[in-house]
C-alpha positions, 0 to 999 in steps of 0.5 A: 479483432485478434482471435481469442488463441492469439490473445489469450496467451499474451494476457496470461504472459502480461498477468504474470509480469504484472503479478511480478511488479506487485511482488517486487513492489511488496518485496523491496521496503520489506526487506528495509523495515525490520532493520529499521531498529538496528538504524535506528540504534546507529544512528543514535535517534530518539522515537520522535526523530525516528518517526520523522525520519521515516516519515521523508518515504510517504512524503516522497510519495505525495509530493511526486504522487500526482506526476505519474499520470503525466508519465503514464500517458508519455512512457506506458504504465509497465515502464514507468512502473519497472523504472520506478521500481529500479529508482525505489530500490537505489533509495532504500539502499542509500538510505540503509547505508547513510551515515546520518538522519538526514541522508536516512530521510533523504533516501527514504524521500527518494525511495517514496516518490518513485514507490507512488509511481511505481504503485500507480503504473503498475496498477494501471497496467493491471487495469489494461490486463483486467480489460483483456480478460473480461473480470475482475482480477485486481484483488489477487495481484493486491494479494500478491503484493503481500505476498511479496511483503511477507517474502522481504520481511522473510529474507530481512529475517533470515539476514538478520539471523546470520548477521548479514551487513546491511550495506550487502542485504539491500544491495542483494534486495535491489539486484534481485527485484531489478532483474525480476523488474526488468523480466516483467517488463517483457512480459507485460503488453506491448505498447499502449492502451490509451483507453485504460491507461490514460482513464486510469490516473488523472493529474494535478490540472484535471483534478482541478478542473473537476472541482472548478466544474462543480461536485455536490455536498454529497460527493464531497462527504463520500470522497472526505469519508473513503479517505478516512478509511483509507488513511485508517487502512494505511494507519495499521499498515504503518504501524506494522512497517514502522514501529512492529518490529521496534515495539517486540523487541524494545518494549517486550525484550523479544529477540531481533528474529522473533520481533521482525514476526511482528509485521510478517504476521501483519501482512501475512494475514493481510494476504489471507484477507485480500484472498477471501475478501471478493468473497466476503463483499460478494456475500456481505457487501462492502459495507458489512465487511469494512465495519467487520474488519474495523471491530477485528482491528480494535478489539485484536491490537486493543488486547494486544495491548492492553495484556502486552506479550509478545505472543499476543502481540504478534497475533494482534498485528495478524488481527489488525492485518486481516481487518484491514485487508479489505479497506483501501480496496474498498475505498478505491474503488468506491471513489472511482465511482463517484458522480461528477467525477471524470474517470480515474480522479476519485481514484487519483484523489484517494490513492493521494491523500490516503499517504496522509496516513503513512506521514502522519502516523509516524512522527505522530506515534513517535511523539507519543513514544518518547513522552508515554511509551511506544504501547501508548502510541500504538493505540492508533491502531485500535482507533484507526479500527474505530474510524473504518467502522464510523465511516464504512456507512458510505460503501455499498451494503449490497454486493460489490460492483464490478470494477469499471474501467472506462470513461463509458461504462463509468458513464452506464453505470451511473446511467442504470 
């Protein structure tokens, strides 16, 4: 067993190179999202067409979701993570310079499926890191993937007030988070730990065998309603990505570098809420704090839009950015817990399925756009808010459980 000064150093090292991986992850889409309107108006798309486009980046990201398992146990989490990464940024550069819907959505297509591979191997990683240290640390590199939100939606901010071509915006973005990528990597552990990271994530054919084993009615609600909130989390996150932007300055007429604000508050106050959370769950339990930040949702973009200003409106998208700050955290770590479930397929299932959210909502808000107005499609946010506090009954009331990383202490706690 290596002496704790010979350790130590390496985990602190590996917490800064994952913590960059999470900053990289928030950083790069951010810096394509508020010009999705600026697309959207040279390619000449109406709301339904642009909702569908959009909708190719989580497509990308179910259709290749549940191959990174695969890669993980052949490559390592850090490197299949820093790759993904380099692959992510080359397709949000090709699809802010395509010349039409098609190669836009096939970019984005791109970009989606190695984001979820991405997201899974750094998450992985992180799980090998929180082992070393003996505690929970997850929830901060969460924060520090908003972090990086705030930082890409800045910079696209800043390149939009200056006038800066899209083409050389993301061209910057993708060699500036690749070499921070590639820094990470070094930075992370060596080799492999096949304990955590091969319990981390479960792929297609197990996932498989766990149903054909046979798992109760019970566990099948549980797993139906922690992907519900997480499909409602992800519901708010996308109506920031997505339509924040298009709505300030199409619907309320406020200038390019005032709208991009909308979503920078959304994950700005997202931030803020991932870095009280552990201390409100500890305090309240999971349950309390996800029926709170459903209420929050509803009523702060239910305002919004009911007395639609823009500043009203970027304090909405801030509400709904801190409610749901605490959601899929929750619903996570509450499916890898489940009974009769193998390690890490009730987090595999739930990280899955809760892009539903991300493909769904888009083309859904759209069609809602083009036939009502974009005010009215937005009403999924409040209702998403509705739907976290419906469900929130299967987390736990009490204080949060600690995160169990392994097969073993997964098979204590539900043995105690």
């Amino acid at each position: 067993m290596p002496s704790t000064t010979t350790v130590a150093p390496l985990l602190r090292r590996a917490r800064v190179g994952v913590a960059l991986l999470f900053l990289t992850n928030g950083a790069l889409f951010a810096n394509i999202l508020p010009r999705y309107p600026e697309i959207k108006r040279t390619l000449g798309l109406d709301a339904a067409a642009y909702g569908l486009a959009i909708a190719a980046f989580p497509a990308g990201a179910i259709v290749a979701g549940l191959a990174a398992a695969v890669l993980i146990r052949r490559f390592g989490s850090a490197k299949v993570a820093v790759i993904g990464t380099i692959i992510t940024s080359l397709g949000l550069l090709a699809a802010g310079i395509a010349p039409s819907a098609l190669f836009f959505a096939l970019g984005l297509f791109l970009g989606g499926a190695s984001d979820a591979i991405t997201d899974v191997g750094q998450n992985a990683h992180s799980l090998r890191v929180q082992r070393g240290y003996g505690r929970s640390i997850i929830n901060s590199f969460h924060a520090i993937w908003s972090i990086g939100a705030v930082l890409g939606g800045s910079m696209a901010a800043v390149a939009i007030a200056i006038a800066l071509p899209l083409g050389i915006h993301l061209a910057i973005s993708a060699v500036v988070f690749c070499i921070v990528a590639l820094i990470a990597l070094r930075l992370c552990l060596p080799g492999r730990d096949d304990v955590t990271e091969e319990d981390a994530v479960a792929d297609g054919p197990e996932i498989r065998d766990a149903v054909r084993r046979g798992i109760s009615g019970r566990t099948v609600f549980v797993m139906v309603a922690l992907v519900l909130i997480s499909i409602a989390g992800a519901v708010v996150e996308d109506a920031g990505m997505s339509w924040a932007t298009l709505y300030l300055s199409a619907s309320l007429d406020a200038p390019a570098v005032l709208a991009a604000t909308g979503y920078i508050a959304l994950v700005g106050a997202q931030f803020i809420g991932r870095l009280a959370g552990d201390r409100f769950v500890d305090r309240f339990g999971q349950r309390a704090v996800a029926r709170a930040g459903g209420l929050l949702i509803f009523v702060g973009m239910g305002l919004a839009l009911m007395f639609p200003t823009v500043p009203g409106t970027i304090l909405g998208f801030a509400a709904a950015g801190f409610g749901s700050a605490t959601l899929i955290p929750a619903a996570m770590q509450a499916a890898d817990a489940l009974p009769g479930l193998r390690h890490g397929a009730g987090l595999t299932i739930v990280s899955w399925l809760l892009r539903l959210g991300f493909l769904l909502s888009p083309p859904f808000v759209g069609f809602i756009a083009d036939n009502a107005g974009l005010r009215w499609g937005l009403l999924v946010v409040p209702v998403a808010g509705l739907v976290a506090m419906a469900f929130a009954g299967v987390l736990d009331r009490r204080r949060a459980p600690g995160l169990i990383t392994t097969a073993a202490e997964k098979e204590k706690h539900h043995g105690s």
